[in-house]
N, C-alpha and C positions, 0 to 999 in steps of 0.2 A: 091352636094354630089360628093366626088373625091373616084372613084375606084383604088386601088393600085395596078400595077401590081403583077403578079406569080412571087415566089424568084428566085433571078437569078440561071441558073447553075453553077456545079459545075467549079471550074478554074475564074469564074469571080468577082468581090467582090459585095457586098449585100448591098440592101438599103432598112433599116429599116425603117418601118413609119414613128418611131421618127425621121427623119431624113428629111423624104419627107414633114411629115407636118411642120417643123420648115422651112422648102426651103415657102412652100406659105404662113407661115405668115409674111416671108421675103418681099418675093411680094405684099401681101394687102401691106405693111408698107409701100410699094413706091410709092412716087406719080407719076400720069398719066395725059397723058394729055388727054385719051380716055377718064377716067372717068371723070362724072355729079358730077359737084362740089356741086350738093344739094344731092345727095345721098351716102351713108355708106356702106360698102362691111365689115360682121362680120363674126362672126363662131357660126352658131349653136351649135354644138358640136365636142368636142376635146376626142376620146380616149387613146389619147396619156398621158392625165394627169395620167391616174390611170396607164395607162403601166409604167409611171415614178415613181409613186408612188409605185406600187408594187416591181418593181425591185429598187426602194433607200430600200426600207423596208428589203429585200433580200440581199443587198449588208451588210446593218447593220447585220442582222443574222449572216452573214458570217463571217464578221471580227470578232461579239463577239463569235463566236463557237470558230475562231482561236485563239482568244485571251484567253478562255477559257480552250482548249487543250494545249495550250502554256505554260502554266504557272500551269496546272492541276498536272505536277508532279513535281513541284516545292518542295514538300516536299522528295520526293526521292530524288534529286542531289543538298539539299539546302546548304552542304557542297564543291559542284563541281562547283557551278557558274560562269559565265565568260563572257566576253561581247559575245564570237561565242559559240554557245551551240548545242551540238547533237540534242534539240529538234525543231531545225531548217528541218527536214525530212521532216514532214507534210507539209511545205511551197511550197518545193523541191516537193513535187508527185503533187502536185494543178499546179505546174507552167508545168512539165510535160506534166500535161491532157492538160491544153490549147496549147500546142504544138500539140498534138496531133489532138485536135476540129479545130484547125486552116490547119493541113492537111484534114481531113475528110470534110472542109466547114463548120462544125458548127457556130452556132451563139452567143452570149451570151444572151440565153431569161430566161425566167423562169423556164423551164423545164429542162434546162441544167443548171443553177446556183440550184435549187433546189437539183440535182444530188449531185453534190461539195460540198454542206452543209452537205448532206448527208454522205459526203464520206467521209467528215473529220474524222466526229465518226468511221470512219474505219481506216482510215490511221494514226490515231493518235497512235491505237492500238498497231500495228508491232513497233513500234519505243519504245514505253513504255516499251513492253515487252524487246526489245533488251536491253534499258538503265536501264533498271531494272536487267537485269542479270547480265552486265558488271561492277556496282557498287556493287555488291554480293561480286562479286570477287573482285573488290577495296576494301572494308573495310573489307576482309581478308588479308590483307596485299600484295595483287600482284599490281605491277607494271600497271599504264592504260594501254600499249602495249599488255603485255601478257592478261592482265583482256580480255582485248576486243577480242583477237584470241581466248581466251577462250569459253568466253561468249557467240561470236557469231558461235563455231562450236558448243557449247552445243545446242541451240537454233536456228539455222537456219533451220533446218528440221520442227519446230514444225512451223515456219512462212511463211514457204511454204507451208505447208498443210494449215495454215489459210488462207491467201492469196488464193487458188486456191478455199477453199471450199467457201468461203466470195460471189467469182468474179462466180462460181458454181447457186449460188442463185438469179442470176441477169441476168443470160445466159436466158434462158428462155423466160423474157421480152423481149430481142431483135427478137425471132423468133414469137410470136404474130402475127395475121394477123388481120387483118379489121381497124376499124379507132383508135381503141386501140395503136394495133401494128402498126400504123403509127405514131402516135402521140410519144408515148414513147421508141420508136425506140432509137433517140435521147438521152435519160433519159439511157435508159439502157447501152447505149457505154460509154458514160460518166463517168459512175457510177462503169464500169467495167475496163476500164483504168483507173481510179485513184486509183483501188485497188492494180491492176495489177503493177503501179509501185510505189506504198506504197513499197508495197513487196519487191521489185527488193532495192529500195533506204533503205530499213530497213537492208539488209542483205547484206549490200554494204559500201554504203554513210555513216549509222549512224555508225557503228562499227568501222570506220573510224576517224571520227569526234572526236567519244569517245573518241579514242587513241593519240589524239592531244592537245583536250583540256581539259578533267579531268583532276585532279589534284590528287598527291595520300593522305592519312591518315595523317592525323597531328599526330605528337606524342605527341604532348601535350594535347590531350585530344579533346573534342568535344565543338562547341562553345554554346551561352546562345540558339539563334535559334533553333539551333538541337537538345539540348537536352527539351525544349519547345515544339518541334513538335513527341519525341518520347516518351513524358507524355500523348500528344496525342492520340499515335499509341497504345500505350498500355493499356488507358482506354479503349479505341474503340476494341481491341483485348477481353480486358475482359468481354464486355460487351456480343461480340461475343460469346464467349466461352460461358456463362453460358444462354444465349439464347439458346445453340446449344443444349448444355444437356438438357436444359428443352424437346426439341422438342424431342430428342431420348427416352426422359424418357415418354413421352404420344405420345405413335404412332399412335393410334386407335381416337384421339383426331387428328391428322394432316390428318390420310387416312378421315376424317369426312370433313375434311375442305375443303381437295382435291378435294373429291368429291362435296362439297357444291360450290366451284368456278366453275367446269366443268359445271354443272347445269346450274350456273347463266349465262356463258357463254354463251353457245348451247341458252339459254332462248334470252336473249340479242339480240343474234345474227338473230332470227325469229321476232324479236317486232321491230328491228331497222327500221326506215324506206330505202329503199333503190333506186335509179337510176342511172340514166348513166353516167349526169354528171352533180355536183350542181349547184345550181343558184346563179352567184355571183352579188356584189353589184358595178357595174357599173357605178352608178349615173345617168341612165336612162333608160326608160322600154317605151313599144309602148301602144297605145293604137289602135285600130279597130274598124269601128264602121261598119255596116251593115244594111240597112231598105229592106223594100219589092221589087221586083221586080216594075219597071213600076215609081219607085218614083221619083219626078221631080229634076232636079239638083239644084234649088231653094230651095228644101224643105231643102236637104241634107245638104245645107249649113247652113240653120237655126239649125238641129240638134249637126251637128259641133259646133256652136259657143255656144250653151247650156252646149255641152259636154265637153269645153274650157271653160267655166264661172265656171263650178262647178271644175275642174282641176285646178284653176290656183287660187283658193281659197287656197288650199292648203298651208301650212307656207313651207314648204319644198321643193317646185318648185320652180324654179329658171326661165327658160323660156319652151317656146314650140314649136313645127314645127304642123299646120293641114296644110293638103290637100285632096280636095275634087275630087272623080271622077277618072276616067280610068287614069291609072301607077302604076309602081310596080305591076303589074300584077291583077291590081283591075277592076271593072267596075264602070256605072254612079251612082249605088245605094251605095256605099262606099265610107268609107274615113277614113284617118290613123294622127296620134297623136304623134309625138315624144315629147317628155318630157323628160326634162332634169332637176334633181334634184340638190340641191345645193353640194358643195361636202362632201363626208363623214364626216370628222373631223367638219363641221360645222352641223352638224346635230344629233340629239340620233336616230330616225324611222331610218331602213334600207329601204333598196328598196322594199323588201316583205310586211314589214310592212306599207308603204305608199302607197304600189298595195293594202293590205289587208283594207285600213283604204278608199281605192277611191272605192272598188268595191261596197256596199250596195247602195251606191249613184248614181252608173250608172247604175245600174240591174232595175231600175226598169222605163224606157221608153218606153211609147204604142209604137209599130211599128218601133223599133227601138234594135236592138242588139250590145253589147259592149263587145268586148273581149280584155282583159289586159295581156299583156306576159311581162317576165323579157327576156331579151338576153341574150342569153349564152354567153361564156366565148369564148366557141371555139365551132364556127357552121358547124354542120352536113348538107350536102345536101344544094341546089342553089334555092330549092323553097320557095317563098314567105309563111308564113303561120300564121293562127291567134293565135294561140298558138305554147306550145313548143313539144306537143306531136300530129300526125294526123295520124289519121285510113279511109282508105279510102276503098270506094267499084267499083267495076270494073265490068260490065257484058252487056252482049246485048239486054238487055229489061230493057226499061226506068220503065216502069211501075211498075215491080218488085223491081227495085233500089228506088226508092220512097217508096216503102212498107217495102220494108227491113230494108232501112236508119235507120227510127225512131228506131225499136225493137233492131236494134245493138247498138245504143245509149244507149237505156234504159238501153239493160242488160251488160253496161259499168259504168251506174250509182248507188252510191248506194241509192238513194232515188228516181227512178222518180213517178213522172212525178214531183213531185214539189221543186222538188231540184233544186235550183238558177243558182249552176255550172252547170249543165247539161241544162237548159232554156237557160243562156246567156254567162257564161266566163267558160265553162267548158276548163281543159287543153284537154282532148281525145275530139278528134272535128271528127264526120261525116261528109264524103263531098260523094253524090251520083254522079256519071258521069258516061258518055255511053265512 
């Protein structure tokens, strides 16, 4: 197991895992002359695959949102086209932010590319609205120079008030405290400079742009395109319209509906289930196993490899790590299971579903307790633990703590005493200690 250091500070450059593990599978690759030519030096487990995986998946997101804002108002300037086009602005605020993450130290992870996907749907905004005004005034007959001084003193007030309210709603996130507001810290700077200079480059950069590369009104009329895309606009206007009347014309019929959403809302929102932070699908979960006090390190290993035979039956394991006995903060009656699933794309069961599909089968060994956790994504706290939730009790009479223990269980469970979770893989796990 290789612990990665703390991220470097600030002023110095960052070395990502992806970075550190690709360095030692450089190293396995080499040969030695220390190493036993009969022996194999492999990787248990890589989580650098699914960091790869999630950030190409993210990287894809991103380009189709760009490519999709890009070309989303392609029906407003389908007359203006040009190889350099005004709606080149959103590119310009995105290249911006990373100027900016690159002074503050940011990284490019998830939480900050997350951000920028996000922000697109923001930044795309300001420029739309700018290039939508400024061809207002082009196919009124003005000039793109004047269109655009126009355009953008009509409009530059209303895009600074969006602008401020947008980057208004995201302020807040960054003053959060505890591991929230540490976590999304990052997320909310992000998310706040790309709007910040949406803005700045909407009632700048684009109005500019406009005035160079539009083109003015053809006098000869409109071409097959445009007037194809405004057979378009006009059924879609009419459809508008007489929708709209219908709605005005039965009002008591919409405040009915109003209210019937608000409802199912507020309902929704009490039945949802809720926590801290979901369980993602990793490609691998631990397992724990625990017998009696006093139980001989012999036995334990027999239990181990029981608990291994039925595990690795499984179609969906791939391989597995046991160890038996004192480390990672265990004693000689324990021993731990890492399990490593095949990767998602090659699988239908999730991670949950292969914890859910293993648990009936280890629940139920005399003398013997099994608890199953998924790993979080992003771990809270340095201590080892059988699950992913612990309640623990603290006082100075053992004997008392022994009496308590169980009834705080119980009244944590909702079935005991014969409720399986709460006998063997419960997530809220009791631990008594003086």
């Amino acid at each position: 197991m290789v612990d990665l250091p703390r991220p470097s500070p600030p002023g110095k450059a960052q070395t990502t895992n992806s970075r550190v593990i690709d360095n030692i599978k450089r190293l396995l690759a080499r040969p030695s002359r220390r190493r036993c030519p009969h022996r194999a030096l492999g990787i248990r487990g890589d989580r650098s695959k699914n960091i790869r995986q999630a950030f190409q998946d993210i990287q894809f997101t991103m380009a189709a949102t760009l490519a999709l804002v890009h070309h989303g108002d392609f029906p407003v300037s389908a007359e203006f086209l040009c190889h350099h086009d005004p709606r080149h602005g959103p590119a310009f605020s995105i290249v911006g932010t990373f100027s900016v993450m690159y002074l503050l130290n940011f990284s490019i992870n998830n939480i900050s590319m997350m951000a920028l996907i996000l922000s697109i749907g923001f930044v795309v905004d300001d420029a739309i609205v700018m290039l939508e005004n400024i061809v207002r005034h082009i196919e009124h007959g003005e000039k793109p120079y004047a269109a655009s001084l126009a355009g953008s003193r009509e409009i530059g007030f209303t895009i600074v008030s969006m602008t401020l309210s947008l980057a208004a709603v995201f302020i807040p996130i960054l003053f959060m405290s505890g591991h929230l507001g540490r976590l999304f810290r990052e997320f909310a700077v992000t998310i706040c400079t790309a709007i910040l200079i949406s803005g700045m480059v909407s009632i700048s950069l684009t109005p500019m742009l406009c005035s160079r590369f539009l083109r003015e009104m053809k006098p000869t009329g409109h071409g097959l395109l445009y007037r194809a895309l405004e057979r378009v606009f006009q059924g879609m206007l009419s459809t508008y319209s007489v929708s709209l009347r219908w709605v005005l014309g039965h009002r008591p019929v919409m405040l009915a509906m109003f209210l019937a959403v608000l409802g199912t809302t507020a309902y929704m929102y009490v039945v949802v289930p809720k926590g801290f932070i979901p369980d993602t699908d990793n490609d691998n979960f631990n397992v724990q196993t625990e017998a009696a006090q006093g139980t001989s390190f012999y036995q334990m290993v027999k239990y181990q490899q029981t608990v291994s035979q039925i595990i690795v039956r499984d179609p969906d394991v791939e391989s597995f790590y046991s160890s038996t006995g004192g480390g990672f903060g265990g004693s000689a009656n324990t021993g731990r299971l890492m399990i490593n699933l095949k990767p998602r794309r090659q699988r239908v069961a999730t991670v949950a579903d292969v914890v859910n599909r293993l648990r009936p089968r280890l629940s139920n060994f005399p003398g013997l307790r099994v608890f199953i956790s998924i790993p979080q994504a992003i771990r809270v706290g340095g201590r080892m633990s059988k699950s992913s939730f612990d309640f623990t009790l603290y006082g100075p009479d053992t004997q008392q703590l022994y009496t308590e223990a169980p009834q705080a269980g119980a009244h944590h469970c909702p079935a005991p005493p014969a409720c399986r979770r709460c006998r063997a893989i419960s997530k809220s796990r009791t631990r008594a200690s003086t």
